[in-house]
C-alpha positions in Angstrom: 10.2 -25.9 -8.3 8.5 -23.7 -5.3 9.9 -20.3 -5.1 7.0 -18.4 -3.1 4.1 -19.1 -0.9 1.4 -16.6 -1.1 -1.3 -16.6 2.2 -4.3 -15.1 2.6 -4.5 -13.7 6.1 -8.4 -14.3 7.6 -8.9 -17.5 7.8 -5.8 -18.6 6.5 -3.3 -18.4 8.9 -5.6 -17.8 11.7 -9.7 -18.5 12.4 -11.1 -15.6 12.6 -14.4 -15.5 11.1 -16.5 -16.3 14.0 -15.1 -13.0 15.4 -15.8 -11.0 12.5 -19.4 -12.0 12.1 -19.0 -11.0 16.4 -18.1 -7.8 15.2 -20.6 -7.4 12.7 -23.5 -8.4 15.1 -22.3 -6.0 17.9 -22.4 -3.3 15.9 -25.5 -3.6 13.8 -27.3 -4.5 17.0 -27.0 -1.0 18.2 -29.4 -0.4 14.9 -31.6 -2.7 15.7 -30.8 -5.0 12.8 -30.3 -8.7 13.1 -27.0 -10.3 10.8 -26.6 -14.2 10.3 -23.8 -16.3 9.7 -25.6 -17.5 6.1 -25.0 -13.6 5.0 -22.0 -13.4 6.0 -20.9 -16.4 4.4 -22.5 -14.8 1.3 -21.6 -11.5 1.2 -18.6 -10.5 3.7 -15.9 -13.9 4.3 -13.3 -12.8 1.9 -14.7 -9.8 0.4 -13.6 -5.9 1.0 -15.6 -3.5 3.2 -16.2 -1.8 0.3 -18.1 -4.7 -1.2 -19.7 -5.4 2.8 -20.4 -1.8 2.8 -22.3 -1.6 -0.2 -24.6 -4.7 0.4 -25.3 -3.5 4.2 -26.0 0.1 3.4 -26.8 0.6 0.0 -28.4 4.0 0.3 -26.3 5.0 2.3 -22.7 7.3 1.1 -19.1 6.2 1.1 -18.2 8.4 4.1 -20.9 6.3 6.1 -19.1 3.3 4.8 -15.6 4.7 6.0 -17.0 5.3 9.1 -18.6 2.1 9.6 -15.8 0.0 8.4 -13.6 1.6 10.6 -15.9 1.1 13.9 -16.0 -2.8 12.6 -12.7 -3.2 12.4 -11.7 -2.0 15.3 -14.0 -3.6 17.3 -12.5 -6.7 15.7 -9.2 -5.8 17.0 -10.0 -5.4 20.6 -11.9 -8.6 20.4 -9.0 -10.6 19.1 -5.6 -9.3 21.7 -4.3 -12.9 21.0 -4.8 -15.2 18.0 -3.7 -18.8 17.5 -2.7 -20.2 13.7 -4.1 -22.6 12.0 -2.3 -26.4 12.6 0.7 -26.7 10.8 1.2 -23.1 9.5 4.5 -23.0 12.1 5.9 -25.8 10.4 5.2 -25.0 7.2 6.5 -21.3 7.8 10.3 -22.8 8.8 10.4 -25.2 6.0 10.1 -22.1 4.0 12.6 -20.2 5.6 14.9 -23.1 5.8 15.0 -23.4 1.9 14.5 -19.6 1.2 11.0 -19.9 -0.3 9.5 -16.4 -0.7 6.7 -15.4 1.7 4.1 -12.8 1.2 0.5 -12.1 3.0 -2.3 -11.0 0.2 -4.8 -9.9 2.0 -8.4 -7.7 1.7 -8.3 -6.7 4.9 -7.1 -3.1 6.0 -3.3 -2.4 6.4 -4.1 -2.0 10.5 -5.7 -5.3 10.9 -2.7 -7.1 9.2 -0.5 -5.0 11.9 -2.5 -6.4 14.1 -3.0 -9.9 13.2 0.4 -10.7 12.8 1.4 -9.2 15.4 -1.2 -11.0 17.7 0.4 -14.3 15.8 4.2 -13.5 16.1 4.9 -13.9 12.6 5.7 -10.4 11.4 9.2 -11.4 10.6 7.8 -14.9 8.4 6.5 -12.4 5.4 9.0 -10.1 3.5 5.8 -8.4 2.1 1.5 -7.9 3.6 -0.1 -6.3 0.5 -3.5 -5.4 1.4 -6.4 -4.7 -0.7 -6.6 -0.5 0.3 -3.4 0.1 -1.1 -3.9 -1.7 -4.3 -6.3 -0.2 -7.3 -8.6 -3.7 -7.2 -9.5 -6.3 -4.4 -9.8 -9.9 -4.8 -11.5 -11.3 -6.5 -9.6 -9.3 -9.1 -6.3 -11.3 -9.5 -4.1 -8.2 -9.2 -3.7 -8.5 -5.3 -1.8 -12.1 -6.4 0.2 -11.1 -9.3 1.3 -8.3 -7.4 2.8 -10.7 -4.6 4.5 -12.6 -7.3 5.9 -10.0 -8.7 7.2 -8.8 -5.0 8.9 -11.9 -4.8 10.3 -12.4 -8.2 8.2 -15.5 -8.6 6.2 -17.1 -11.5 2.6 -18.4 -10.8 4.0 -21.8 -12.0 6.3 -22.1 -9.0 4.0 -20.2 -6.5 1.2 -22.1 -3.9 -1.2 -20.0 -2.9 -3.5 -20.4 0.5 -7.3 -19.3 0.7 -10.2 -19.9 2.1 -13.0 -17.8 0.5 -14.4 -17.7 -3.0 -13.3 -14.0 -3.6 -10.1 -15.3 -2.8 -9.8 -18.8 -4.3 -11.3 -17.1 -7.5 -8.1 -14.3 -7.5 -5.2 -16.6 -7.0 -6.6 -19.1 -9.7 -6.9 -16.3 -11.8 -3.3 -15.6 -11.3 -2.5 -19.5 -12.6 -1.9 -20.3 -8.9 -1.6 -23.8 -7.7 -3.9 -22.7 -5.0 -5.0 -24.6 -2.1 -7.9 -24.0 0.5 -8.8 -24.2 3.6 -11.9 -25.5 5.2 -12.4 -23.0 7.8 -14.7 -20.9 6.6 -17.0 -23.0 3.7 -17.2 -26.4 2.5 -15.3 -28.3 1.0 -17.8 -28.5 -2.1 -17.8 -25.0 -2.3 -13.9 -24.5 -2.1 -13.5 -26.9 -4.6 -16.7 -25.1 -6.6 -14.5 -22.1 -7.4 -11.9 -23.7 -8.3 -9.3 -25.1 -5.7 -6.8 -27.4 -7.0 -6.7 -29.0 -3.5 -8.6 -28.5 -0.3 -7.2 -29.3 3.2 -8.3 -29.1 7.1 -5.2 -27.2 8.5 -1.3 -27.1 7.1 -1.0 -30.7 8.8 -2.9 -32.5 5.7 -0.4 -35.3 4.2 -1.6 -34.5 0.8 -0.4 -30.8 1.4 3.1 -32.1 2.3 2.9 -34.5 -0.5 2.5 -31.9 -3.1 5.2 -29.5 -1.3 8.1 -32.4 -1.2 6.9 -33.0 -5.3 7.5 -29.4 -6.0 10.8 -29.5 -3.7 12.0 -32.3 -5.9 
């Protein structure tokens, strides 16, 4: 059976980690401070701002955080007015409302960037929930963000696929006994499959995607 599809946002249904780090860069510039793609594959894809927060200013207080987290963000937004998805997501997204599959976005980003993205996407009306991690009393990798969409949608974990594209991520939904597949637009493949994805694709196009969804379909 497949009675709900649960997607990460970032990454997921849209690339949008070369803009983040873009973001990131911008801002820490103004500081004088220099910010890689290797840390940000190690310590921000997929993660909370707490968590980015916390490694970038670690003697610094929460407020600075807040502060900073919302600058970042923002500047994200107004780099990003339009966003494309990933291959395939479209199709995969009608399927799913043809056979009244449940939909819902689980997401560590903050509830105004999932306004936004979506919006930028045109698929607000695709999701009949966007839980994000602010809202909730533990980010991914904590499995509650997933268990929580599940239970939104009246779905067991056993008849649920997951999307993700980060370890944080990939490490909650597997958690939640999530068929979970990833996406390669962030890490490797090794790594995906590291942490524990039961399959790992290059966009919503992959055959072996579509293989497992017309299995589960029966």
């Amino acid at each position: 059976m497949l009675d709900a599809l649960l997607f990460d946002l970032d990454g997921t249904l849209t690339a949008t980690d070369e803009l983040h780090l873009l973001a990131l860069q911008q801002l820490l510039e103004e500081e004088g401070r220099l910010f890689t793609r290797q840390e940000f594959d190690l310590h921000v894809s997929g993660r909370a701002n707490a968590d980015l927060c916390r490694y970038l200013f670690p003697d610094r207080d929460i407020g600075y955080h807040q502060l900073f987290s919302d600058r970042k963000e923002q500047r994200f937004r107004d780099l990003s007015p339009t966003l494309e998805p990933i291959p395939g997501l479209l199709r995969l997204l009608q399927l799913a409302q043809s056979r009244e599959i449940g939909r819902v976005v689980v997401t560590n980003a903050p509830r105004a960037n999932a306004d936004h993205m979506l919006g930028a996407l045109g698929l607000v009306e695709h999701f009949a929930h966007v839980l994000v991690a602010e809202e909730l009393e533990r980010a991914k990798p904590d499995p509650l963000p997933y268990l929580t969409g599940l239970d939104r949608l009246g779905a067991k974990a056993e008849n649920a696929l997951a999307f993700e594209d980060s370890v944080p991520g990939l490490t909650a939904a597997v958690k939640a006994g999530i068929f979970t597949v990833a996406l390669t637009t962030g890490q490797s493949r090794e790594t995906l499959l590291a942490a524990g994805a039961h399959l790992v694709i290059d966009n919503f196009d992959d055959p072996q995607l579509w293989q497992v969804i017309e299995q589960r379909l029966g």
